[in-house]
C-alpha positions as CSV (number, residue, x, y, z in Angstrom):
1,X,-40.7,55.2,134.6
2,X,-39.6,53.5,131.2
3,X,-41.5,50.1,130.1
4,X,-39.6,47.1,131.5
5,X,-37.2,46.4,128.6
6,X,-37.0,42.6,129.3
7,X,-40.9,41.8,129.3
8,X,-42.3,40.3,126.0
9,X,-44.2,43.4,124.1
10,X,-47.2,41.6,123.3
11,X,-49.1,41.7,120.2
12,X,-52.4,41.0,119.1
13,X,-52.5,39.7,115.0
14,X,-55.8,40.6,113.4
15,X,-54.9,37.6,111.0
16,X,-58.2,36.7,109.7
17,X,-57.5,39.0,106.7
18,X,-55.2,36.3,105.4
19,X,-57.8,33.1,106.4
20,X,-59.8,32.0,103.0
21,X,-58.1,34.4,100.5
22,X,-56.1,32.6,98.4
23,X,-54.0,34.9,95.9
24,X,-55.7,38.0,97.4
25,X,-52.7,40.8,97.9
26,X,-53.7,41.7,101.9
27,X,-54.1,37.9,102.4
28,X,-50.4,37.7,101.1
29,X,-49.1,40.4,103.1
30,X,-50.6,39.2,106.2
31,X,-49.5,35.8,105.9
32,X,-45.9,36.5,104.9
33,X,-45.7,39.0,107.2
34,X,-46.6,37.3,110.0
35,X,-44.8,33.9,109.2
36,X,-41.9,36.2,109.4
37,X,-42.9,38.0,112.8
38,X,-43.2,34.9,114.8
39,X,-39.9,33.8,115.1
40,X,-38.7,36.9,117.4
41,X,-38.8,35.8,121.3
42,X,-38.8,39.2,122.0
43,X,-42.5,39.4,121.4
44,X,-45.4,37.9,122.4
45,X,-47.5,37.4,119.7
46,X,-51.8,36.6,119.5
47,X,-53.5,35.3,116.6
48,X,-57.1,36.6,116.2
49,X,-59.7,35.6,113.7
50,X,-63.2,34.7,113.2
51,X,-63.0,30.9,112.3
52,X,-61.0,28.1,113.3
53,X,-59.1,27.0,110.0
54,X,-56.6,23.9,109.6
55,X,-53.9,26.6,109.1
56,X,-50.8,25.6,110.5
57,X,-49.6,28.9,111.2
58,X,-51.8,28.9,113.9
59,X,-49.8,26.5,115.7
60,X,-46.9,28.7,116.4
61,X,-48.5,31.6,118.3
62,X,-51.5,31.9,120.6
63,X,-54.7,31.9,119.0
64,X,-58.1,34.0,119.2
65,X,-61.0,32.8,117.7
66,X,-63.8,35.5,118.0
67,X,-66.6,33.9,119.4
68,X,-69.9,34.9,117.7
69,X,-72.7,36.9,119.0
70,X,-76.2,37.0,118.9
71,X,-76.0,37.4,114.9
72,X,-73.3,36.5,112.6
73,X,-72.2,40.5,112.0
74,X,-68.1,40.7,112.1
75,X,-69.1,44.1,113.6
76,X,-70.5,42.8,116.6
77,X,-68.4,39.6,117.1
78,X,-65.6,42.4,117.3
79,X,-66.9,45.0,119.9
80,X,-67.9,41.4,122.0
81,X,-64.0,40.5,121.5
82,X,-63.0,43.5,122.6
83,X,-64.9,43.5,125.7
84,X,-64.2,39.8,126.8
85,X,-60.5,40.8,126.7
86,X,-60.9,44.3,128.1
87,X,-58.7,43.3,131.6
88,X,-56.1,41.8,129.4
89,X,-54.8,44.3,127.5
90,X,-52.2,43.7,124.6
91,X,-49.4,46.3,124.1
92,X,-50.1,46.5,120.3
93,X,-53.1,45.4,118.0
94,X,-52.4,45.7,114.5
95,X,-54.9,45.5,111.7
96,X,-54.0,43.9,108.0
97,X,-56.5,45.5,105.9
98,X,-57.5,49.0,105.9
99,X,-61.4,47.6,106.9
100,X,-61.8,48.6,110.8
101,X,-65.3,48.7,111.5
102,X,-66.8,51.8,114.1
103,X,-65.8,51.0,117.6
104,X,-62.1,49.9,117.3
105,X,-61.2,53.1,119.6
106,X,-62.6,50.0,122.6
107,X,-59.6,47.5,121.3
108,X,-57.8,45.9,124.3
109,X,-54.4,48.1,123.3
110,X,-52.4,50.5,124.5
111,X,-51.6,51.1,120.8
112,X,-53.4,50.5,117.5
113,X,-51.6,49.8,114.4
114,X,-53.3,50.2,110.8
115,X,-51.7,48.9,107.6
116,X,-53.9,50.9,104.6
117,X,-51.7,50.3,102.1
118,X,-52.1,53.0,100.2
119,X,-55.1,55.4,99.7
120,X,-54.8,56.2,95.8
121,X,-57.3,53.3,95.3
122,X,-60.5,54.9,96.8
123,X,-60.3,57.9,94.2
124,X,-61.3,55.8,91.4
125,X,-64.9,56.4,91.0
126,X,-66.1,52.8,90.9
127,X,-64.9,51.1,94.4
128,X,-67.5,49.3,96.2
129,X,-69.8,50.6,98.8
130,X,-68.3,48.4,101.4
131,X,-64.6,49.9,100.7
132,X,-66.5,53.2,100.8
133,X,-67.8,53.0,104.3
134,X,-64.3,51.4,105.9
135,X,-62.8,55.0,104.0
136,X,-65.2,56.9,105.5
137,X,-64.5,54.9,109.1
138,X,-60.5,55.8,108.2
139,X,-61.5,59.7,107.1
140,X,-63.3,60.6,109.9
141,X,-62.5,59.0,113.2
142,X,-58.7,58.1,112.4
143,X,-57.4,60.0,115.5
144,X,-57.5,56.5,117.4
145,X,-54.8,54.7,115.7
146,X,-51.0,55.5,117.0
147,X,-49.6,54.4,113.4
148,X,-50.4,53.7,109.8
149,X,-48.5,51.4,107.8
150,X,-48.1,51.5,103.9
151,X,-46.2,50.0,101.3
152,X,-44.2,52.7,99.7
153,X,-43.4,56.3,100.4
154,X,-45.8,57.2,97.5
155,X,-48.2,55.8,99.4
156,X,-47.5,57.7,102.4
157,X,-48.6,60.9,100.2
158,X,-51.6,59.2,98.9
159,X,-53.0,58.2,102.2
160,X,-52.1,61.3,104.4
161,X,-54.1,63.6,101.4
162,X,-57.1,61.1,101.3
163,X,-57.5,60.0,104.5
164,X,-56.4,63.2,106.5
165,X,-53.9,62.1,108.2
166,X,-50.9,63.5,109.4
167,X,-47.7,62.6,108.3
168,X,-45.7,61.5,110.8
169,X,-48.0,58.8,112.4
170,X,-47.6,56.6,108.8
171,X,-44.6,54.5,108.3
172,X,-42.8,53.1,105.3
173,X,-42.4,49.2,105.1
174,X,-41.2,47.6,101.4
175,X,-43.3,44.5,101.1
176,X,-41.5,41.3,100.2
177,X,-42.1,38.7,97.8
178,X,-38.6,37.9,96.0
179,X,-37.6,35.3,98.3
180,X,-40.4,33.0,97.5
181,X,-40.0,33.1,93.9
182,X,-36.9,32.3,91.4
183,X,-35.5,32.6,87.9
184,X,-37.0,28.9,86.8
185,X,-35.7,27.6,83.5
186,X,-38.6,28.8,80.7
187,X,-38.6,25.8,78.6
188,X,-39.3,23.2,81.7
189,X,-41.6,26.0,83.3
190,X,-43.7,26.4,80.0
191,X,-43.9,22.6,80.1
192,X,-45.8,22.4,83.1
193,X,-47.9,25.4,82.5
194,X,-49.3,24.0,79.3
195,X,-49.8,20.5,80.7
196,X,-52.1,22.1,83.1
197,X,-53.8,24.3,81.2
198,X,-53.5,23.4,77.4
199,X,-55.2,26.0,75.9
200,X,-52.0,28.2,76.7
201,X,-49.8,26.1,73.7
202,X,-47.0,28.9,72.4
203,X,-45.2,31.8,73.8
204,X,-47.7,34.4,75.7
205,X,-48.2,37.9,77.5
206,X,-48.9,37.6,81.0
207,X,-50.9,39.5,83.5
208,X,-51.7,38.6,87.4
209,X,-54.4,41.0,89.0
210,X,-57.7,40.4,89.8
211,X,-60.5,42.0,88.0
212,X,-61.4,44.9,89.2
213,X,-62.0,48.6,87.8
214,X,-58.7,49.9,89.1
215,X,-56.8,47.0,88.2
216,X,-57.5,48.3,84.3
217,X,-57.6,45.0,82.8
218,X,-59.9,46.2,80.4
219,X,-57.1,48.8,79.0
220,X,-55.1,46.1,78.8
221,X,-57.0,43.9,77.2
222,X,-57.9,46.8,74.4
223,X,-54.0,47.3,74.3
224,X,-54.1,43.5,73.2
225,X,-56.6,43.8,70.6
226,X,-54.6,47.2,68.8
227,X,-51.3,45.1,69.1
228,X,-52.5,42.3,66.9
229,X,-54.2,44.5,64.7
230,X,-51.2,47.0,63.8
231,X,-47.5,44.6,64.7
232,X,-47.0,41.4,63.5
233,X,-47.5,39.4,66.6
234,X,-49.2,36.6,67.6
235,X,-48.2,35.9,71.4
236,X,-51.5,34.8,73.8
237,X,-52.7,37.3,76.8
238,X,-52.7,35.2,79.8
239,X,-54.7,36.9,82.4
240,X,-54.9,34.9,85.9
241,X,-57.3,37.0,87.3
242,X,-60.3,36.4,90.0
243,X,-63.7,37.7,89.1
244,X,-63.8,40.6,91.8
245,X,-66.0,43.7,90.6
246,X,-67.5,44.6,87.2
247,X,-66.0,41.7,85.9
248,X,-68.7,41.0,83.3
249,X,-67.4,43.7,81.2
250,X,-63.7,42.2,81.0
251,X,-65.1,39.0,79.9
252,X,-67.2,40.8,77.1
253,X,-64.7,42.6,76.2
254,X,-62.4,39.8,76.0
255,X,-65.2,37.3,74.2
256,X,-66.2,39.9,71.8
257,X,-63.0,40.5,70.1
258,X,-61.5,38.5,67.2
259,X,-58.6,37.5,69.1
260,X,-61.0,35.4,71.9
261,X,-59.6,32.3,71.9
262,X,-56.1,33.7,72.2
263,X,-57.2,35.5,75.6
264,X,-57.1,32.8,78.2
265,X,-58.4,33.4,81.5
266,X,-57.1,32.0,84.6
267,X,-59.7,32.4,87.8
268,X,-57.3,30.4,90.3
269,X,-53.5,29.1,90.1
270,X,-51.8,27.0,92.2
271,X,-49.3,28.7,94.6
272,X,-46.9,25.2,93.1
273,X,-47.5,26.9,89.7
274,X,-47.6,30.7,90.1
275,X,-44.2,30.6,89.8
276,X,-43.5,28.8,86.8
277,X,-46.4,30.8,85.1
278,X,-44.3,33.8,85.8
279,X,-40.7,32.9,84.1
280,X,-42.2,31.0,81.2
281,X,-43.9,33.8,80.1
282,X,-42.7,36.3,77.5
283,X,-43.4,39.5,79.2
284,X,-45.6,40.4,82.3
285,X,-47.7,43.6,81.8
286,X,-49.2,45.4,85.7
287,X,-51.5,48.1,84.3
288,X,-52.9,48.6,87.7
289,X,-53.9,52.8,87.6
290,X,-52.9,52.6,91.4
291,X,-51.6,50.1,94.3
292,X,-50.4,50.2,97.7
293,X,-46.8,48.7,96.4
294,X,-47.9,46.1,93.7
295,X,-46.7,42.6,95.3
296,X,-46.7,40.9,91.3
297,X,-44.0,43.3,90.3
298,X,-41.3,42.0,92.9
299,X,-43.0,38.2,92.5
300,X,-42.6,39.0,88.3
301,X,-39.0,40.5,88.6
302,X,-37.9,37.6,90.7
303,X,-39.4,35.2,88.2
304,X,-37.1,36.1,85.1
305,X,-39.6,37.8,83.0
306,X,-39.2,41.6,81.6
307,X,-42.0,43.9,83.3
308,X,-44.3,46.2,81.6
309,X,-46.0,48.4,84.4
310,X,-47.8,51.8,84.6
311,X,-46.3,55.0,85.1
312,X,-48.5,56.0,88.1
313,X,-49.0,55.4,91.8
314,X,-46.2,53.6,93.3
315,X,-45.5,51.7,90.1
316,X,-42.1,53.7,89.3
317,X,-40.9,53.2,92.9
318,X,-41.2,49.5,93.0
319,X,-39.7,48.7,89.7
320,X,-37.0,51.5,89.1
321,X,-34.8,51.3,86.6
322,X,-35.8,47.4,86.3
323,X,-39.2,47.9,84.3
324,X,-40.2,50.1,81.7
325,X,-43.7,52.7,82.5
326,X,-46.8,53.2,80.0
327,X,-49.6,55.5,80.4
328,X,-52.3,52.8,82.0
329,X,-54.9,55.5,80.7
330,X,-53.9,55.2,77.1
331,X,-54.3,51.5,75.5
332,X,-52.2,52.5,72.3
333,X,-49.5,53.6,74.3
334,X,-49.7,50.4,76.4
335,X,-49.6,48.6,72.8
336,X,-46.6,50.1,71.7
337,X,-44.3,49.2,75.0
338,X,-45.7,46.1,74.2
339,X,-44.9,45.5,70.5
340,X,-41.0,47.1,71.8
341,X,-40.5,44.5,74.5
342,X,-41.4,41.9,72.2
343,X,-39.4,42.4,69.2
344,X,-36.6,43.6,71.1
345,X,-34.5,40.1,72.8
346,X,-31.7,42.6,73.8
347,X,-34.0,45.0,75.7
348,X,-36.2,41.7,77.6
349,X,-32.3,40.3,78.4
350,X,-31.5,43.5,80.0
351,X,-34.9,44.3,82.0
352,X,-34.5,40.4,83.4
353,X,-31.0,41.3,84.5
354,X,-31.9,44.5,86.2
355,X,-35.1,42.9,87.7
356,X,-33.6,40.1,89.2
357,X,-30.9,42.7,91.4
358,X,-33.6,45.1,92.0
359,X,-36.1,42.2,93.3
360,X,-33.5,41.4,95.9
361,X,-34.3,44.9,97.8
362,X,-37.8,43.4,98.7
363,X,-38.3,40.5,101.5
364,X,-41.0,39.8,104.2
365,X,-38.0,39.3,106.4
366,X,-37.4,43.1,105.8
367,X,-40.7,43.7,106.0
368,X,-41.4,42.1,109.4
369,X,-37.9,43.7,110.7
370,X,-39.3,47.2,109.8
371,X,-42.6,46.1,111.8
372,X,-40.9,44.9,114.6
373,X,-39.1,48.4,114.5
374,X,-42.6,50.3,114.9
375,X,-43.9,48.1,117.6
376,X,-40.3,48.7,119.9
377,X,-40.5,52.7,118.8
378,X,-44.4,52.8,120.2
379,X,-43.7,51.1,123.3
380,X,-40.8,52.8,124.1
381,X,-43.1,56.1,124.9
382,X,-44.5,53.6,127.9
383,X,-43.8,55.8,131.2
């Protein structure tokens, strides 16, 4: 016998990957996502994170809070969740963040649901050791999860070869991000940029990333260096970037070149800001060597402002025809797409146009459609 159709499928959120993480691309996903899950009566959705925040979102759906245990370990607090809650069992428990710790085979679901974005990332040789073990957790005792969810179908390649898994049990959702973000007028946006942060006084190269090996900041910031050396420009790099992992040597990299006070780093920006940072820059450069979609792209291409992005990973998928690709590897090469954009009005008028269609592909209220599609195409196997 077929699950009863008219009961709620209900779901529990691991939302705590969104609680705290300001600007941090799971925390975005997670958020938008869910803000965009909520609103189906179909579904019966649970909130579940560690700490009781003043988020509102947590107004409109049941909460969780994990009650603590003995010691303050998120691995503990979550095998005691799981057994407080082992009579009431939720249809569906779907993970942000490809982090699940040993022991999520005990969650209260008849189904679990992953989202690893992508799995190019852990082949870069300098990840951390805590990313290490929650790859080794995905590597080795994946056969518990019912479905993995990534970003783009690149991805789907990337994580099926580096996690083992097969591929039919990972599903393709388009992350969003052009619905929150607009073609602003440059002169007004520039205005309030610089009012806020002064240092950035004339027309400048923009990057939004956090620093981070495979985020290749340093590349970029070489390519920066070799473009004022060799082509008559004299634009500012704006990088709004949180300190994350080896970000000592982007900083001395940055310091020790001749060109330091015309690199300007941003640690934190205002979501009221981000998006006037966006269209009152000249160009926006993504370097990234690999990313589970790349959420800037669509939130850069939205904005009004020509992209520059790499020609790996998923990269070429997101942007299309809308962006042109350099060789993140090769800092020269990176230089020269950049000294073309610039000199080129013609060519930045054309890549805003094509951006500003191709953006319209990608919305959370896609995303969360496609979701809501893999939690009805699980529970329909209920007998």
């Amino acid at each position: 016998m077929k699950r009863n159709e008219n009961k709620k499928i209900k779901v529990a959120l691991m939302s705590y990957s969104m609680d705290n993480r300001v600007a941090k691309g799971t925390a975005v996903y997670t958020r938008c996502l869910i803000e965009n899950l909520l609103n189906d009566e179909s579904f019966d959705f649970t909130l579940v994170h560690y700490e009781k925040t003043d988020d509102p979102l947590y107004q409109k759906a049941k909460e969780i809070i994990i009650p603590k245990f003995l010691y303050p370990s998120r691995f503990l607090r979550q095998l005691y969740f799981f057994w407080l809650y082992r009579k009431e069992r939720f249809d569906i428990i779907h993970w942000f963040q490809p982090r699940a710790y040993p022991g999520y085979w005990w969650a209260p679901a008849i189904y679990k649901v992953i989202t690893i974005h992508g799995g190019g990332k852990y082949s870069y040789p300098k990840f951390s050791i805590s990313s290490r073990m929650f790859e080794w957790v995905l590597r080795y005792t994946n056969q518990w999860f019912d479905c993995f969810i990534v970003g783009t179908n690149i991805s789907k390649d990337e994580s099926a070869n580096r996690f083992n898994i097969k591929k039919e049990l990972i599903e393709t959702t388009y992350y969003g991000g052009s619905e929150n973000f607009s073609s602003l007028d440059r002169v007004e946006s520039f205005k309030k940029v610089s009012t806020k942060y002064p240092e950035i006084n004339s027309d400048f190269i923009l990057t939004i990333s956090r620093l981070q090996p495979h985020k290749n900041i340093n590349n970029l910031i070489k390519a920066y260096i070799y473009l004022r050396d060799n082509y008559n420009h004299h634009e500012k790099l704006v990088i709004v970037a949180s300190p994350t992992q080896q970000y000592e040597d982007t900083y001395s990299l940055a310091m020790e070149s001749k060109y330091s006070s015309d690199i300007v780093f941003i640690d934190y920006l205002d979501a009221s800001l981000m998006n006037n940072m966006y269209s009152s820059a000249k160009i926006f450069v993504f370097p990234s060597i690999t990313e589970g979609f790349g959420i800037p792209l669509v939130e850069a291409m939205s904005s009004g402002v020509p992209v520059i992005t790499s020609n790996t990973s998923c990269m070429p998928e997101v942007v299309g025809d809308a962006g042109i690709l350099t060789n993140p590897f090769d800092h020269i090469d990176i230089a020269q797409k950049i000294n073309s954009l610039l000199k080129d009005e013609s060519l930045r008028n054309k890549l805003t146009t094509a951006g500003l269609e191709r953006a319209k592909l990608f919305t959370w209220r896609n995303t969360a459609e496609e979701t809501k599609k893999i939690y009805k195409k699980l529970t329909s196997k209920y007998e």
